[in-house]
C-alpha positions as CSV (number, residue, x, y, z in Angstrom):
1,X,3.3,5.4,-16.5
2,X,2.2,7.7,-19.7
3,X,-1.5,7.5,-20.5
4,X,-0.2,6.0,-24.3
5,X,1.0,3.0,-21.6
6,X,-2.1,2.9,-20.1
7,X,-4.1,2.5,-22.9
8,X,-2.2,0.0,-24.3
9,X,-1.9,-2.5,-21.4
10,X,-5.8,-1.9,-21.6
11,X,-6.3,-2.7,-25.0
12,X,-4.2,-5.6,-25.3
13,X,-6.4,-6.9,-22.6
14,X,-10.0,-6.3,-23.7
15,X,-11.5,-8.9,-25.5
16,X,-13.1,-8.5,-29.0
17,X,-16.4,-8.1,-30.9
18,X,-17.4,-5.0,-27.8
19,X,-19.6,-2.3,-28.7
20,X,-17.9,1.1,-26.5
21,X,-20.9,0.4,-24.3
22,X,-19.1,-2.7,-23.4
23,X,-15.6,-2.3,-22.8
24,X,-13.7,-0.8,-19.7
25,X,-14.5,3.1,-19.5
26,X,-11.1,4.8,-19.9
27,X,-12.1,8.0,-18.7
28,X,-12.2,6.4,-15.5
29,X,-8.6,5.5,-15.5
30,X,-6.8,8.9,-14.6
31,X,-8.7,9.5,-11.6
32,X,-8.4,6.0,-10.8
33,X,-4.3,5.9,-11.0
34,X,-4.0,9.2,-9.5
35,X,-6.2,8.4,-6.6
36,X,-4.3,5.0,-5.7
37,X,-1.0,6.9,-6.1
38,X,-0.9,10.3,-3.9
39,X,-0.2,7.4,-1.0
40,X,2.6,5.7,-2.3
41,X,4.5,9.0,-4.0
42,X,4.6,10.5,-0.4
43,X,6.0,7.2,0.8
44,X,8.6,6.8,-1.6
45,X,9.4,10.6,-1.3
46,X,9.7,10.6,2.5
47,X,12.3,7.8,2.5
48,X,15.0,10.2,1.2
49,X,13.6,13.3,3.5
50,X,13.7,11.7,7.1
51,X,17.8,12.6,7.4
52,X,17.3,16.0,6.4
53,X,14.0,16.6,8.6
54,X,15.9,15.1,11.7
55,X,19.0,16.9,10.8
56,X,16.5,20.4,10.5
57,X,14.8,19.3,13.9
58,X,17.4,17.9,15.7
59,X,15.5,14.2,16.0
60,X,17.2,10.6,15.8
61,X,15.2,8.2,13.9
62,X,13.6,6.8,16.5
63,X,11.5,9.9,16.5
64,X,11.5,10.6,12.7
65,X,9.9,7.0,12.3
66,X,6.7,8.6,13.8
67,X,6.7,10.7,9.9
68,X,6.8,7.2,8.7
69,X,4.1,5.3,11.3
70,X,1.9,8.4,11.6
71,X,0.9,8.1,8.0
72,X,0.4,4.5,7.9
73,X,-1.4,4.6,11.4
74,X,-4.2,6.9,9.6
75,X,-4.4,5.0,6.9
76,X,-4.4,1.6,8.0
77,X,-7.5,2.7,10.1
78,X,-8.6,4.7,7.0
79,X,-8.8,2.5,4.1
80,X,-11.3,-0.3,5.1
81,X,-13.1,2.6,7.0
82,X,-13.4,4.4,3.7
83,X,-13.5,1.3,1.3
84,X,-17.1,0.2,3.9
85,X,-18.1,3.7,3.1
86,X,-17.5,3.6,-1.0
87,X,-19.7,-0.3,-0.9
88,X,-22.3,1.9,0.7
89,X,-22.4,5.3,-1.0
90,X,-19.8,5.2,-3.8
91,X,-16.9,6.8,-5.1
92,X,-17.3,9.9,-5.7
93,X,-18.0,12.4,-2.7
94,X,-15.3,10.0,-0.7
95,X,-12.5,10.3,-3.0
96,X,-13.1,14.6,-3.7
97,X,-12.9,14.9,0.2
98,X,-10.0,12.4,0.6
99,X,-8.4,14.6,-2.0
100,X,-8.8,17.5,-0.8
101,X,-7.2,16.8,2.6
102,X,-4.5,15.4,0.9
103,X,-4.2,19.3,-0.1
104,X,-5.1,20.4,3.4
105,X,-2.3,17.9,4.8
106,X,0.3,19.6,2.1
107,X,-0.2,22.8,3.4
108,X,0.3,22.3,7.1
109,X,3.5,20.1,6.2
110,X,5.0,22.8,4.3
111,X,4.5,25.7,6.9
112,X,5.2,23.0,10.0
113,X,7.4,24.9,12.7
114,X,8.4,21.5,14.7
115,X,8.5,17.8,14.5
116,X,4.9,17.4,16.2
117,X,3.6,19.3,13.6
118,X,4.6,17.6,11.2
119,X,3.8,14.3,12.8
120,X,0.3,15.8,12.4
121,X,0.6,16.4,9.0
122,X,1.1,13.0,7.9
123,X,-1.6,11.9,9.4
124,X,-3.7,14.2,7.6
125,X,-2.2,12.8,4.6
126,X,-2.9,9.2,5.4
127,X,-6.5,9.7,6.1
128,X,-7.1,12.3,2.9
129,X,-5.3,9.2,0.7
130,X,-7.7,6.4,1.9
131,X,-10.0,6.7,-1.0
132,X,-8.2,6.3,-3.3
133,X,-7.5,2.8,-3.7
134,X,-10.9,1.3,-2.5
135,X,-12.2,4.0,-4.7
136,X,-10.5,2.4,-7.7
137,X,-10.7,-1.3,-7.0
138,X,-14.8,-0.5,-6.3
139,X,-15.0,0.8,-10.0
140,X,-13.4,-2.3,-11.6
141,X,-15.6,-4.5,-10.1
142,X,-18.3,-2.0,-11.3
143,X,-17.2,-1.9,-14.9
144,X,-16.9,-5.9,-14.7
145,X,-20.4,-5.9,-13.8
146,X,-21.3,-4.0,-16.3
147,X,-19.8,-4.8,-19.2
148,X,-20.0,-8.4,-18.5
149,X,-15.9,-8.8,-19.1
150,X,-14.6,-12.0,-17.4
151,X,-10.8,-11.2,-17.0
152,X,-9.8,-7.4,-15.1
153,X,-6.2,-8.3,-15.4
154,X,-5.2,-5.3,-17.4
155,X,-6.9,-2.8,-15.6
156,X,-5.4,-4.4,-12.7
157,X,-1.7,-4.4,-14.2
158,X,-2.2,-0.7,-15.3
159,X,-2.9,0.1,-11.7
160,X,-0.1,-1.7,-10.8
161,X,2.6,-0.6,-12.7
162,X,1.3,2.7,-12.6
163,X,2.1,2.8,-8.5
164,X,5.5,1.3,-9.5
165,X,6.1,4.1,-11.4
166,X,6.0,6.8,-9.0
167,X,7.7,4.7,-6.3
168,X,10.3,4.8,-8.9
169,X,10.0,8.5,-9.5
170,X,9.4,9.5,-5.6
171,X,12.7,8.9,-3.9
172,X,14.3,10.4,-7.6
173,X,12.1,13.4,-7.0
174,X,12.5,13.7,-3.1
175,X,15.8,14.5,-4.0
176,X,15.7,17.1,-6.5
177,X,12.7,19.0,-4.7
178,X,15.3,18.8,-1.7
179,X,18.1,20.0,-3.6
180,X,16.1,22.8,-5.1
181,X,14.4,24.3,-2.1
182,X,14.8,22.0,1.0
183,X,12.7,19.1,2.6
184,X,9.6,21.1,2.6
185,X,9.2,21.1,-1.1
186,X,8.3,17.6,-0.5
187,X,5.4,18.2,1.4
188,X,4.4,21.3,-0.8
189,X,4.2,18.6,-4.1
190,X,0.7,17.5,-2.8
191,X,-0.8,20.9,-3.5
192,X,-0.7,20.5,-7.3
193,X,-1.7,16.6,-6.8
194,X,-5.0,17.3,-4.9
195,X,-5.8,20.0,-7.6
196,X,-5.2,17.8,-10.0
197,X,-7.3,15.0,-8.6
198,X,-10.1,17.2,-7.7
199,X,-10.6,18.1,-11.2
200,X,-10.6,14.8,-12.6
201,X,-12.9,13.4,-10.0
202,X,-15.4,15.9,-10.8
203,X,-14.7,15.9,-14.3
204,X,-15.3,11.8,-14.4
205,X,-16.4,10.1,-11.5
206,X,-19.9,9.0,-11.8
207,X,-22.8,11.2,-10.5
208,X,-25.4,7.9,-11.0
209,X,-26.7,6.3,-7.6
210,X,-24.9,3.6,-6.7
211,X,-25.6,0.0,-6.7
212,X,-24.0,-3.4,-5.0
213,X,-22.9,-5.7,-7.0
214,X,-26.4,-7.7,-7.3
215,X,-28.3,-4.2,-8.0
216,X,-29.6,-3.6,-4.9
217,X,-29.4,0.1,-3.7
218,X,-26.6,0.1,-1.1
219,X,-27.2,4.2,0.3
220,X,-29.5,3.3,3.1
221,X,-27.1,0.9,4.6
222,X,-26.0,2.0,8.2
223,X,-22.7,2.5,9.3
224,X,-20.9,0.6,12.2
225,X,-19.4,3.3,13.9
226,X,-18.8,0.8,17.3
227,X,-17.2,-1.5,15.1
228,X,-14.5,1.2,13.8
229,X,-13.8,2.6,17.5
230,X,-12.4,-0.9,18.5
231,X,-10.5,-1.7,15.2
232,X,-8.7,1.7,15.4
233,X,-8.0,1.2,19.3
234,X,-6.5,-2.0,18.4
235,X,-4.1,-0.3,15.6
236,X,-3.5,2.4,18.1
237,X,-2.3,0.3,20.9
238,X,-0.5,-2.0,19.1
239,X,1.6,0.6,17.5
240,X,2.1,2.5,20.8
241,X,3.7,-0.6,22.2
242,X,6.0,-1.4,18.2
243,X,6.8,1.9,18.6
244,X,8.7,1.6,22.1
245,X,8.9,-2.5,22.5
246,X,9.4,-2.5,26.2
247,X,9.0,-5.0,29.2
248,X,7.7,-2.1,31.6
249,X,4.8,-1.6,28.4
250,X,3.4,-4.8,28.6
251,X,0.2,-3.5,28.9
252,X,-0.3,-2.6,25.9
253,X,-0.1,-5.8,23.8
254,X,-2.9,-6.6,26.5
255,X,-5.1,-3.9,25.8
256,X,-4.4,-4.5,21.9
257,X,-5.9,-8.2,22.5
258,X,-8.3,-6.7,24.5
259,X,-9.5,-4.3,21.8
260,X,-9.6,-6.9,18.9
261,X,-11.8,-9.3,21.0
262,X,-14.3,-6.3,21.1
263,X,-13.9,-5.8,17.8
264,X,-14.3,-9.3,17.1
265,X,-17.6,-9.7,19.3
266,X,-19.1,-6.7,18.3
267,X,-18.4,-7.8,14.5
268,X,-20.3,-11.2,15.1
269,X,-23.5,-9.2,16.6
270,X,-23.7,-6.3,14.3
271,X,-26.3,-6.3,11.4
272,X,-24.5,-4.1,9.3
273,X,-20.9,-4.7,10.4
274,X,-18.0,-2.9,9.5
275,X,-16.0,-6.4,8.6
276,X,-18.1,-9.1,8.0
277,X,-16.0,-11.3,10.3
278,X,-17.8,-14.9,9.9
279,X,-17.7,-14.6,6.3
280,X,-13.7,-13.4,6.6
281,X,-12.8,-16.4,8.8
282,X,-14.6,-18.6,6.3
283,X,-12.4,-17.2,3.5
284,X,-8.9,-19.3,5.2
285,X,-7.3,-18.0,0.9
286,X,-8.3,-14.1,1.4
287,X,-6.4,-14.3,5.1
288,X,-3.3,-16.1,3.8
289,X,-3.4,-13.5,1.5
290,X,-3.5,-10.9,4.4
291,X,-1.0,-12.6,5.8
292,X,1.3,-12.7,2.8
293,X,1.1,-8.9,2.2
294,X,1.7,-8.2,5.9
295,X,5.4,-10.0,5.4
296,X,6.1,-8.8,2.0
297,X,6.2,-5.6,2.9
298,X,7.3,-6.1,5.9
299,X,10.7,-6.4,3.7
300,X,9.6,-4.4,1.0
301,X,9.4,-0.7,4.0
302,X,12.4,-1.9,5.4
303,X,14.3,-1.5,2.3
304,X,12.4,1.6,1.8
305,X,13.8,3.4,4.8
306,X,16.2,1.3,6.6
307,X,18.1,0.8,3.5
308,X,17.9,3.9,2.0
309,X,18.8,6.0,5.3
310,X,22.0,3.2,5.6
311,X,22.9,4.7,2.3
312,X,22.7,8.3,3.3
313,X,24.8,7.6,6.7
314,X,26.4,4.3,6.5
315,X,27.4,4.8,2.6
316,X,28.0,8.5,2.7
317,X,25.6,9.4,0.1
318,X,23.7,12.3,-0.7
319,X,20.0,12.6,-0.7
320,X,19.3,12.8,-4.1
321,X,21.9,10.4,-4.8
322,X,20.7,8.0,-2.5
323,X,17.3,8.5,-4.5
324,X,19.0,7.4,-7.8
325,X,20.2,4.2,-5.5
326,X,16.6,3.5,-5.5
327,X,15.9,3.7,-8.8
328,X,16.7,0.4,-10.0
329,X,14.4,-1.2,-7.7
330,X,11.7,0.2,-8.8
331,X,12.4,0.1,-12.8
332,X,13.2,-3.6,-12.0
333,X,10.1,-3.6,-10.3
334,X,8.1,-2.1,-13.6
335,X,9.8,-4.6,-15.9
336,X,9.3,-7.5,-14.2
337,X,5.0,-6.2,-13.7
338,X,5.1,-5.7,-17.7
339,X,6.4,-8.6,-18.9
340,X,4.4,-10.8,-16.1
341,X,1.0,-9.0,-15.5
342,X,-0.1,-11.3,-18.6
343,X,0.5,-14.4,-17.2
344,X,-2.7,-16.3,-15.5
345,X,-0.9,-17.8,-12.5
346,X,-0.4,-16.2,-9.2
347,X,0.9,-19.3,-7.4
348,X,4.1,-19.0,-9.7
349,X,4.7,-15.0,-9.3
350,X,4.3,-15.7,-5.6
351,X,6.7,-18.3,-5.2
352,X,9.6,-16.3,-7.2
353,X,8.7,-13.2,-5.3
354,X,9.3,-15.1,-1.6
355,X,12.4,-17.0,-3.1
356,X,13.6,-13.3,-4.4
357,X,13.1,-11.4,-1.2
358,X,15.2,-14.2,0.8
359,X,17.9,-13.7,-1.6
360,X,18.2,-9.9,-1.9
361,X,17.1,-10.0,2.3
362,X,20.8,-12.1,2.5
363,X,23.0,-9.9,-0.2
364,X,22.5,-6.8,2.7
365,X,25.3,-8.7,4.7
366,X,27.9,-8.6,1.7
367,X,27.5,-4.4,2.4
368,X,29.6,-1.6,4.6
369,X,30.9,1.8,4.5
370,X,32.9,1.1,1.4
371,X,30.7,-0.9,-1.0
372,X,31.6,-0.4,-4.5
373,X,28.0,1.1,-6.8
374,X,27.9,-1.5,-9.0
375,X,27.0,-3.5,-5.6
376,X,24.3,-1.4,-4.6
377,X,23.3,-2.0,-8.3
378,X,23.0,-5.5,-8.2
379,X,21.0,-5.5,-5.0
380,X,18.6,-3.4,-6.0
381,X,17.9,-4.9,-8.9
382,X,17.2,-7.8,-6.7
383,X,14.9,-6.7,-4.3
384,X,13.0,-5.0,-7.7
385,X,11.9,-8.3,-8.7
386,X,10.0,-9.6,-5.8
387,X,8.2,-5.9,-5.6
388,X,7.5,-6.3,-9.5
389,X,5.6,-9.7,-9.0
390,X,4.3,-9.3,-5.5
391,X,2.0,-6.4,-5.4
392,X,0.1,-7.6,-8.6
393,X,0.1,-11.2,-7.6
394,X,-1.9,-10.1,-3.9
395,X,-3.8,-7.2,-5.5
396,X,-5.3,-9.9,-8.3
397,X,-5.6,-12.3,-5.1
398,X,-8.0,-10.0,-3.2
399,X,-9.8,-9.3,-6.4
400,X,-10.5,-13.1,-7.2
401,X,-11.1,-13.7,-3.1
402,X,-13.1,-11.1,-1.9
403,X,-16.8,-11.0,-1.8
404,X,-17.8,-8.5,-4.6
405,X,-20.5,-6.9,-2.6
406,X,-17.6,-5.6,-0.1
407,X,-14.8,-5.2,-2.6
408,X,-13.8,-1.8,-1.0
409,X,-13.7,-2.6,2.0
410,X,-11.5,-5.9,1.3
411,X,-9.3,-3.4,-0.9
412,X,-9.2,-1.5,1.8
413,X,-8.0,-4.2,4.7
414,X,-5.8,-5.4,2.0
415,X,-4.1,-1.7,2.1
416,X,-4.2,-2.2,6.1
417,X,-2.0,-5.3,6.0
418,X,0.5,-3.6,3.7
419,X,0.6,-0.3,6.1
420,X,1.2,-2.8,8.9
421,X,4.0,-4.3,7.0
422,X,5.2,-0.5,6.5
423,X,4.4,-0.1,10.2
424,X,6.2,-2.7,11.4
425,X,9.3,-1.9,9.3
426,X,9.2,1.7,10.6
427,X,9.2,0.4,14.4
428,X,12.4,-2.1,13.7
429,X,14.3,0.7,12.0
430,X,13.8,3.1,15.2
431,X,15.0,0.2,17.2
432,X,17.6,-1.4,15.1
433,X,18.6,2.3,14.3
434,X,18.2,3.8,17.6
435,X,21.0,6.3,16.9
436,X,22.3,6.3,13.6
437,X,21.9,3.9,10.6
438,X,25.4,2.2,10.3
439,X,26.4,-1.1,9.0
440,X,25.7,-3.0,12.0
441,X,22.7,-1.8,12.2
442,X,21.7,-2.7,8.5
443,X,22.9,-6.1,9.2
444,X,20.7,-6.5,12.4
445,X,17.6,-5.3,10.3
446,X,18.8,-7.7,6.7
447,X,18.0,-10.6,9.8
448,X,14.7,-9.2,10.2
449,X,13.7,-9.4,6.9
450,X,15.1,-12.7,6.7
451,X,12.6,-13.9,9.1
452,X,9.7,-12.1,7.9
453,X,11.1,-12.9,4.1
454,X,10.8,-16.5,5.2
455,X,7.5,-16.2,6.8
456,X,6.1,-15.4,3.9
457,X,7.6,-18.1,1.5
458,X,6.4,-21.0,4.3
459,X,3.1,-19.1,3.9
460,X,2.7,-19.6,0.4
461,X,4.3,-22.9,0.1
462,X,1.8,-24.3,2.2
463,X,-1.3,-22.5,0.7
464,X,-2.7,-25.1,-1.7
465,X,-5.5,-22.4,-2.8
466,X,-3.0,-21.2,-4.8
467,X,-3.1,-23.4,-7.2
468,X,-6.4,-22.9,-8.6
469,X,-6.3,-19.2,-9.2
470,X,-4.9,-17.1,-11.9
471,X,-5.1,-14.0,-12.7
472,X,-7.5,-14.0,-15.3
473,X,-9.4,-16.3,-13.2
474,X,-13.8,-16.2,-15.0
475,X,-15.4,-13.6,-12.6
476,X,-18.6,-14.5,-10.7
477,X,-19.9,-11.4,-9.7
478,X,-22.6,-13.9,-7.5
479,X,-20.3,-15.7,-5.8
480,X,-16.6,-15.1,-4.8
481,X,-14.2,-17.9,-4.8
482,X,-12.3,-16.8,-2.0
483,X,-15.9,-17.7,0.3
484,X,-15.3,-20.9,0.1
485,X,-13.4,-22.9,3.6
């Protein structure tokens, strides 16, 4: 997205009669968008480099999936760790040292002699891309507050589309930087991206001392450090035992449950905790809304990957043209933000988006080895519309739902549930692929997203809270809606 696009879906959203002193600040927007992107243009990038990294290391994609689960591990844990941290102290330090490991992470990726290595590497990245997001959903809420402006839907959209856009240039990308100089220019891309974002955070971000959202000074607030132990040893486990889902491992599904009913006790007791969990399971619309994102992209990664390493090896195609493939899911994806970020409802854009991802889930059994382009066309386009209305429909959910005072940290989870989804996606590719990623093996994984396609439709079907928020829903920075049973 160009910054003329930005500042137009801004614009067109900002109400009249504002003084400057009143209206969104735009310098804020570039560090904003950049921050909430370097995650998702490493995602979208890897999808087209995991069959030339396991070809360079020998590794089936049960082991490349770890490139895939590695990141997302780190930054599930990461982004409600560092969205707590931003409620407390702020933006700014939190997203110049998350962007700066994203440089760090760039670096060791692009001299890494082995697999393990690079494993490493994306995990580096995943934790240096945490602050991102929090970092930019914290400052809307800020500028709402101050500026008094009821709606946030444009900045909102602008963020939106703007992480559309580089999914839709990442896979396009991947394969040119692999064509060019090989899979390691896709690591070596976040070199000039942590530059870049270093300079604009210092260059805008606020200095100011921060304040919550009822102007009390947040900085001497204490950090549960307890409370994060036990919710990353419940991630940990539980991906141990996705990655590898055997009897002999039951175990570790035990241990998980053990690990979230620490988490869960300690949460209850602590004065300061790290998720305020009796206000969370008071807020039955903000978990639904968890729950949602989990599903959606639990379909939205699968197609990421699983689809796009069936085209490399069940359909024969190139990298970079399996990148082009992409590309209409993500310009569908754009369109369909544009044209609907606008419109008040959520319930709507949900409903389509379910109904859309059950359809394109069931058009993956009309493919094989010979499918004809202008098939692969029409899918995509397809699975572009669900993408298109679901992330801004949950982002504006969260937004409306969460209590303002912990808006990063609710970004954050938010962020968690989708890297589950992408989690979870990467586990059933290593086990629906377990060898290579043929035909059947793209129709065993289009009935896994079937069920989690369905999962989410039933979800929001049945979720009358729905009904009552919009979009452009008035803000009361006092009181979120989402609090109430």
């Amino acid at each position: 997205m160009t910054p003329r696009t930005a500042r137009t879906i801004l614009r067109s959203r900002r109400g009249s009669g504002h003084d400057g002193s009143k209206s969104f600040d735009r310098r804020l927007l570039a560090p904003m968008i950049l921050g909430s992107i370097l995650n998702p243009v490493n995602s979208s990038i890897l999808a087209v480099s995991l069959v030339p990294i396991g070809a360079a290391f020998g590794a089936p994609p049960s082991q490349t999936a770890w490139l895939v689960s590695g990141l997302y591990l780190a930054t599930a844990i990461g982004q409600p760790v560092v969205g707590r941290l931003i409620d407390l102290y702020g933006p700014r330090r939190l997203y110049l040292a998350g962007t700066a490991l994203v440089g760090v992470a760039g670096l060791v990726g692009l001299l890494a002699p082995n697999l393990g290595v690079l494993v490493v590497a994306r995990v580096l990245l995943g934790f240096g891309t945490c602050a991102g997001y929090p970092a930019a959903m914290f400052l809307i809420r800020s500028e709402a507050g101050r500026t008094g402006h009821n709606s946030p839907a444009g900045v909102l959209t602008a963020l939106a589309v703007a992480n559309q856009t580089v999914a839709v240039l990442g896979p396009v990308l991947g394969g040119l930087l692999i064509g060019l100089g090989g899979w390691r220019t896709t690591l070596a891309v976040n070199l000039p991206l942590a530059v870049a974002g270093l300079t604009l955070g210092l260059w805008r971000l606020p200095k100011s001392p921060v304040t919550g959202t009822r102007g009390e000074r947040r900085s001497g607030a204490a950090v549960d450090l307890p409370g994060i132990v036990s919710f990353a040893a419940t991630l940990v486990v539980l991906l141990l035992f996705l990655m590898d889902p055997r009897a002999d491992r039951w175990y570790l599904p035990v241990l998980a449950v053990v690990a979230a009913v620490a988490f869960v006790l300690r949460e209850r007791r602590a004065p300061e905790p790290f998720v305020d969990v009796r206000v969370l399971g008071g807020n039955l619309p903000l978990l639904l809304t968890y729950a949602r994102t989990l599903l959606a992209y639990v379909v939205a990664y699968s197609t990421l990957y699983g689809y796009t390493q069936w085209l490399q090896e069940g359909r024969g195609l190139s990298a970079s043209q399996a990148g082009l493939a992409q590309f209409p899911i993500f310009l569908t994806a754009i369109l369909v933000s544009t044209t609907t970020g606008p419109r008040k409802e959520i319930r709507g854009k949900l409903l389509v988006g379910a109904v859309g991802q059950v359809v394109a889930s069931a058009m993956l059994f009309l493919l094989d080895g010979g499918s004809a382009v202008c098939l692969l066309v029409v899918i995509a386009c397809v699975f572009g519309v669900p993408q298109g209305l679901n992330s801004l429909a949950l982002q504006n959910s969260v937004y409306h739902q969460a209590d303002p005072a912990r808006i990063g940290s609710s970004a954050g989870l938010l962020r968690t549930f989708t890297y589950l989804g992408a989690m979870v996606a990467s586990c059933a590719n290593g086990v629906l692929f377990s060898h290579r990623a043929d035909t059947a093996g793209l129709h065993r994984l289009a009935w896994f997203m079937l069920a989690a396609a369905a999962g989410f439709l039933v979800l929001t079907v049945a979720d009358r809270s729905l009904s009552s928020l919009t979009s452009s829903s008035t803000l009361d920075i006092s009181s979120p809606k989402g609090n109430r049973p």
